[in-house]
C-alpha positions in Angstrom: -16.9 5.2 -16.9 -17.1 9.3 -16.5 -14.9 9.2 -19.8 -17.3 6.2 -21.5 -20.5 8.5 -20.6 -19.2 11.6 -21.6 -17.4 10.5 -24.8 -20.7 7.9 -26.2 -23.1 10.7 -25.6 -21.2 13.5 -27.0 -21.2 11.2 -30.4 -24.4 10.1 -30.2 -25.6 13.8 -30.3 -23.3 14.3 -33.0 -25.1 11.2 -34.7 -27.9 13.2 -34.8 -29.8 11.5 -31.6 -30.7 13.4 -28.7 -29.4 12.7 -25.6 -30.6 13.6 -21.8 -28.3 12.6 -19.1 -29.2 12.3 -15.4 -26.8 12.4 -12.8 -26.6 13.3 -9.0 -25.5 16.9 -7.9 -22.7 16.8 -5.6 -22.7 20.6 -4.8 -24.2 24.0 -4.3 -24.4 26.3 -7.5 -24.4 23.6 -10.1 -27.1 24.9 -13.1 -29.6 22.5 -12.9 -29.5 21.8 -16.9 -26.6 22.1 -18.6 -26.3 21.6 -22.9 -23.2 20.7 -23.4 -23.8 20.8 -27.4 -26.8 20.3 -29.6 -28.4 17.2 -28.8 -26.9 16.8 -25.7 -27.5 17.8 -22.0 -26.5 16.8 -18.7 -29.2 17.4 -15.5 -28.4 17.5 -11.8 -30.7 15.4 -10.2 -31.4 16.5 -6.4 -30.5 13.3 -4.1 -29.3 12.9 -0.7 -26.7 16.1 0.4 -25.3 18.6 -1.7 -21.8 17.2 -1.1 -19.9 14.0 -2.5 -21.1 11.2 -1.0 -18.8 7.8 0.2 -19.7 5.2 -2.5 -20.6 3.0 -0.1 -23.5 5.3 0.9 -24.8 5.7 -2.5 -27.1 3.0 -2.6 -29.2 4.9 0.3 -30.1 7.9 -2.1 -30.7 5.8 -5.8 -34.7 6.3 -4.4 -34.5 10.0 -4.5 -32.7 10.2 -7.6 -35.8 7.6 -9.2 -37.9 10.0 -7.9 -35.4 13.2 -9.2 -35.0 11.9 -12.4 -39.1 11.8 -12.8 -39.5 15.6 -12.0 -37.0 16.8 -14.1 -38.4 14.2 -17.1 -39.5 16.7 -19.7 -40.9 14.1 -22.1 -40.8 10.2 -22.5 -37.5 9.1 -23.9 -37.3 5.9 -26.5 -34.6 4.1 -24.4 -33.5 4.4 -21.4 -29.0 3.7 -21.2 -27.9 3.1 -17.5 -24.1 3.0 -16.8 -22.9 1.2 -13.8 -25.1 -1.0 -11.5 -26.7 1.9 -9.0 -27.9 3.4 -12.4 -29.0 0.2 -13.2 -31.1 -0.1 -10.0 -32.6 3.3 -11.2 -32.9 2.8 -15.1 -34.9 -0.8 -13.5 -37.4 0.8 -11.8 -37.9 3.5 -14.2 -38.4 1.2 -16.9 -41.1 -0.3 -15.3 -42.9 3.2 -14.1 -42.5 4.3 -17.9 -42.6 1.0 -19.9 -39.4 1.4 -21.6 -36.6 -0.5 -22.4 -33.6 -0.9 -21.0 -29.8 -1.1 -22.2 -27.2 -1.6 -19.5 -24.0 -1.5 -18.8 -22.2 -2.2 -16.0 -18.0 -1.5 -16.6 -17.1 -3.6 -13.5 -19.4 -6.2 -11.8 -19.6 -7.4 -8.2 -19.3 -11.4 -9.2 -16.2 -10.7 -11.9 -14.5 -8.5 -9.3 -15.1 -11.6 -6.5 -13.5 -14.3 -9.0 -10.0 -11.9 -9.3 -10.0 -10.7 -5.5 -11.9 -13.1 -3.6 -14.2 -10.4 -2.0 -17.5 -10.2 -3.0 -20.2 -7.4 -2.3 -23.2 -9.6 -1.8 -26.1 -6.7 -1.8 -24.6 -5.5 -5.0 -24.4 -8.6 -7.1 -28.0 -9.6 -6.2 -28.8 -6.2 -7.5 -26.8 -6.5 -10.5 -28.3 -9.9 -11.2 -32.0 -8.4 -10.9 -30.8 -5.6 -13.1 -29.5 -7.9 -15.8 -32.4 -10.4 -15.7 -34.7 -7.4 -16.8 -32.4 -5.7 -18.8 -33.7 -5.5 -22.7 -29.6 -5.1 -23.5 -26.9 -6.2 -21.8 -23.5 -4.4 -23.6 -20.6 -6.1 -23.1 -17.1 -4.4 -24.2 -15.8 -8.0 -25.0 -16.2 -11.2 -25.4 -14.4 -11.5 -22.2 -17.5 -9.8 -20.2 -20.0 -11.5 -22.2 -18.6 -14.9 -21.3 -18.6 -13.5 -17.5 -21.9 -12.1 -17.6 -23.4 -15.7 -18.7 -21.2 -17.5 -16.2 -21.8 -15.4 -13.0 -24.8 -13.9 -14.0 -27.4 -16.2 -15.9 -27.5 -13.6 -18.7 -29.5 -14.2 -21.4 -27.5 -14.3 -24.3 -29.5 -13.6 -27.0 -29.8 -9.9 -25.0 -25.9 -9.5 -24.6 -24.7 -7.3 -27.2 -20.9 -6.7 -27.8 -20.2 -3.1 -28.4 -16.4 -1.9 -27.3 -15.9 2.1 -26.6 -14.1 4.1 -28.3 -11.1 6.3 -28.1 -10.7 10.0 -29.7 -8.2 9.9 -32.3 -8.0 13.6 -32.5 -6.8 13.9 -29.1 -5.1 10.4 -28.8 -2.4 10.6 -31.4 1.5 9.9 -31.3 3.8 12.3 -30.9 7.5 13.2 -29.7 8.8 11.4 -26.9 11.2 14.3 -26.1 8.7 17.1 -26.8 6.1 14.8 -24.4 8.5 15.2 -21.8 9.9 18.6 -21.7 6.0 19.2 -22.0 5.0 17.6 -18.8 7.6 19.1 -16.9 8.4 16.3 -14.2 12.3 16.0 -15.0 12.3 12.6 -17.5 15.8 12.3 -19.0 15.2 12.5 -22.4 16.3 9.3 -23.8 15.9 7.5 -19.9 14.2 4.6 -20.2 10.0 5.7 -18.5 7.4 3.7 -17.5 3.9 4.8 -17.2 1.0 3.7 -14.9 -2.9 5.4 -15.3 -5.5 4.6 -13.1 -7.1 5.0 -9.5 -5.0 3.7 -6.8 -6.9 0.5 -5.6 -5.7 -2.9 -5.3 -8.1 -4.2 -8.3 -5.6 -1.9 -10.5 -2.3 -3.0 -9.4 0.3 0.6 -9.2 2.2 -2.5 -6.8 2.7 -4.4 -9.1 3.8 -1.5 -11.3 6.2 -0.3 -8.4 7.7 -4.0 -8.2 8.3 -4.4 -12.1 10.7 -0.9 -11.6 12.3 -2.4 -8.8 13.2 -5.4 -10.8 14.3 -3.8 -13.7 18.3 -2.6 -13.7 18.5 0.7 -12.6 17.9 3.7 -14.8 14.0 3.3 -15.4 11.6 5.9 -14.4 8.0 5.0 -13.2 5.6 7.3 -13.1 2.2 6.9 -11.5 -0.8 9.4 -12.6 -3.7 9.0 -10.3 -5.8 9.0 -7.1 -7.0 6.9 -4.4 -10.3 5.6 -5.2 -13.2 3.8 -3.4 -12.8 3.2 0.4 -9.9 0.8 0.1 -8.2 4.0 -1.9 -6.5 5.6 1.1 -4.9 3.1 2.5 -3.5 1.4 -0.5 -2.1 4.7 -2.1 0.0 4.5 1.4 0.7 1.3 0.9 2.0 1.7 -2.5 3.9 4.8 -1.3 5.7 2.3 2.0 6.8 0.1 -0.6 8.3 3.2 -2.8 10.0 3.8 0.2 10.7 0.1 1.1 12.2 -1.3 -2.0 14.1 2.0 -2.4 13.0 3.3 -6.0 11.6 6.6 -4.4 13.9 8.8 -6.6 12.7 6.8 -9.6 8.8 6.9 -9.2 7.2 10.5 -9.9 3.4 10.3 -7.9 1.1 12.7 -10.3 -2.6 13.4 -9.3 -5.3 12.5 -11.5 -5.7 14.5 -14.6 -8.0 15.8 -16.9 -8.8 12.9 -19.7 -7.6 15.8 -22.7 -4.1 16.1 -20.7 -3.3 12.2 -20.4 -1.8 11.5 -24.3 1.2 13.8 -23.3 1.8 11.1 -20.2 1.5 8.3 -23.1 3.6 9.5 -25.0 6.6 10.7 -22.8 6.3 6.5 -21.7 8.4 4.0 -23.7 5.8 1.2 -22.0 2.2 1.9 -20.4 2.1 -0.9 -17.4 -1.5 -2.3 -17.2 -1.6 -5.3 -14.0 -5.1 -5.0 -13.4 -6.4 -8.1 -11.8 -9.7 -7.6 -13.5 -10.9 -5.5 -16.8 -13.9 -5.5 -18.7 -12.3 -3.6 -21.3 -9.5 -1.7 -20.9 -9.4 1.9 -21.9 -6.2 3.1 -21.0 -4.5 0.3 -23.0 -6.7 1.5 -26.1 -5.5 5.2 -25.5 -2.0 4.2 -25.0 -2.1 2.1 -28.0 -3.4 5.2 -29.9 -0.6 7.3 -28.7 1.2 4.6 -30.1 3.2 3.2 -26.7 3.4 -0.1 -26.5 1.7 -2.2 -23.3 2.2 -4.7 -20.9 -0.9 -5.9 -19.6 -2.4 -8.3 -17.4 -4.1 -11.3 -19.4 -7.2 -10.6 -17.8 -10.7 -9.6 -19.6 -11.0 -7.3 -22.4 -7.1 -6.4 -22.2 -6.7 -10.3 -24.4 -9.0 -8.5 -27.0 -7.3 -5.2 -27.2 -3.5 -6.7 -26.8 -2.4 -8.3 -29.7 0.7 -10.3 -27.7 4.0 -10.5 -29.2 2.5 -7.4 -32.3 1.1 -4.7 -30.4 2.6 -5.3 -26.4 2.4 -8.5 -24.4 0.2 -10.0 -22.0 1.2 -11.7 -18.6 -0.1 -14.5 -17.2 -0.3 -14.5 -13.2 0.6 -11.4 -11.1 4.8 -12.2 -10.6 6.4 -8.6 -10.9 9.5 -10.0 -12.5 7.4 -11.3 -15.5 6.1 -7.9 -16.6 9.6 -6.3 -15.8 10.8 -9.1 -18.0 8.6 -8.1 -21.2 9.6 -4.2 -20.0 13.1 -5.0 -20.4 12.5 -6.5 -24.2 10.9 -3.2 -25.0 13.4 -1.0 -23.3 16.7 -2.7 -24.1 15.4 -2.9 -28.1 14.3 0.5 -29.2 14.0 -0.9 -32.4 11.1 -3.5 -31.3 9.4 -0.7 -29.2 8.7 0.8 -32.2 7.6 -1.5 -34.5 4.8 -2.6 -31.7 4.1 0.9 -30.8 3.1 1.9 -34.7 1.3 -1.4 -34.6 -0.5 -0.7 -31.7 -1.5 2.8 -33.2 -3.1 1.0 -36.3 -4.9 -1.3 -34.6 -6.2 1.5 -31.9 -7.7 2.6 -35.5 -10.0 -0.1 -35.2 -11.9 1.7 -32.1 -13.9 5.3 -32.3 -16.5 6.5 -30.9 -18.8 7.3 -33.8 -18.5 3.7 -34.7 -19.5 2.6 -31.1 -22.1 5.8 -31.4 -23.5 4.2 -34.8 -24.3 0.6 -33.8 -26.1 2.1 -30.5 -27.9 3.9 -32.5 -29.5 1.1 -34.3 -29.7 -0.6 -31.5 -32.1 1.8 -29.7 -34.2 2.3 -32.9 -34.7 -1.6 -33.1 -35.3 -1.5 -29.0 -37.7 1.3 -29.2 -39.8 -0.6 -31.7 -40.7 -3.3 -29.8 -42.7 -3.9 -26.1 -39.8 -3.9 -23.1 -39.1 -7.4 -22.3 -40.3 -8.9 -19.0 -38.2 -9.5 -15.8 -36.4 -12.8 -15.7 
């Protein structure tokens, strides 16, 4: 989402539309308005402590951001754009204290999350429903999610709109496997078969299931795993992945790398022969798109917006179900058969081609003109 945010606005500036972004400061010294380029700045909003705040508290301080976001509003924006649903709780109310309109978009949803792992945050999907039902947009990254929001959510579809994010082709690009190793420094064997695994560590993203697929594979394979425990199950399920390291005795096979900064991740791409992807649930599916671009080939989970962005059997393949010896068995087709690895990794860099930013940047930019010329809808 940080990436989605960050990325969209930077090109909608570029677009030529200026853009104010509002988020919570989490610490002391932070320069209460920062322009990032022309066009675009970022505010730190005073709300609840100077300090990072458990997400599960967050919902206690979206009043004093409203009320943040007001002081610090310099003049009326067009469109208000809220990303995630604690946004949206804040981009609602503000849309009725300003009478604007409102695009959301949500990136994971409390009702989607509840169909893949049975546990359902009830305060949060009646908020997101509220949310959606006054919403003047709804963007959806796929058809996948637009289906979803429908289903789960009553959504209106004549407000859905379908608009997948982007990926930075001058920073995801393909490049030497060798030179991608020797870059990163962790001791990959050259020509050793490597499999790679981005993401936070929390059971909706599966690193067990990556873990598993190594153990099932012949010996040889290298896993590695680049990222953090995130949310409040985060903790205990990087330990848990870590006990099974340990358990099913790959731990001199699987290299644990903290998260990194978004510009460092292609060299991890491309040092991989095959980016594992076993999330249980996906509205889109970014690291598959920057993989692709880096042009590694991916085994995915047949889940959400990874069936739009997977081209099974051309670009990767997609797995039904959550059995580890089914991903290790599409692994093993792409490892044991250079030849095919390559032929779906160049297709999977053409078809990445498909995705950029300015083009996500240039149909939200109609979008808000044609939003900002009409009266805010009414709540549902």
């Amino acid at each position: 989402m940080n990436v989605y945010v960050r990325e969209l606005s930077s090109a909608l500036a570029r677009a030529g539309l200026d853009c104010d972004v509002y988020t919570r400061a989490w610490r002391r010294g932070l320069i209460p308005t920062v322009e990032v380029e022309p066009g675009l700045r970022v505010h730190h909003v005073t709300a609840g402590p100077l300090s990072v705040v458990p997400k599960e508290h967050l919902p206690d301080i979206v009043p004093a951001f409203i009320d943040g976001v007001l002081g610090r509003l310099d003049a009326v924006p067009d469109v208000l754009h809220a990303n995630y649903w604690l946004s949206g709780v804040a981009g609602h109310s503000l849309k009725h204290t300003l009478g604007l309109p409102l695009v959301s978009t949500f990136h994971t949803l409390a009702r989607v999350k509840a169909e893949d792992t049975q546990e359902e945050e009830a305060s949060r999907a009646k908020a997101e429903g509220e949310v959606i039902g006054c919403s003047d947009t709804i963007l959806a990254s796929s058809s996948h999610e637009a289906a979803r929001l429908e289903r789960l959510y009553g959504a209106d579809p004549s407000r859905i709109e379908i608009v997948p994010p982007g990926v930075d082709h001058e920073v995801f690009t393909p490049g030497d496997r060798g030179a991608a190793r020797v870059e990163l420094g962790l001791g990959l064997d050259a020509d050793g078969p490597v499999l790679l695994f981005v993401g936070r560590i929390q059971p909706l993203k599966g690193a067990d299931v990556a873990v598993r697929t190594l153990a099932a594979l012949s010996p040889g394979a290298t896993l590695v795993i680049v990222g953090g425990p995130s949310g409040p199950d985060g903790p205990s399920e990087i330990r848990r992945v870590k006990s099974l390291v340990k358990e099913l005795g790959v731990a001199d096979r699987v290299r644990f790398v903290p998260p990194q900064p978004h510009e460092g991740l292609p060299a991890f791409y491309r040092a991989a022969d095959v980016c594992l992807v076993p999330s249980r649930s996906e509205s889109f599916g970014l690291v598959a798109l920057e993989a692709a671009a880096c042009g590694t080939p991916v085994v995915a989970a047949a889940v959400g917006g990874l069936c739009t962005l997977v081209d099974d059997g051309v670009t990767g393949f997609l797995v039904e179900g959550r059995d580890p010896s089914a991903y290790a068995d599409r692994a093993a087709q792409l490892l044991d058969d250079r030849a095919l690895g390559q032929r779906m990794g160049e297709a999977a860099a053409r078809a990445a081609q498909r995705y950029s930013w300015s083009i996500t940047a240039a149909r939200l930019r109609r979008l808000y003109a044609d939003l900002s010329s009409r009266t805010p809808v009414e709540c549902r």
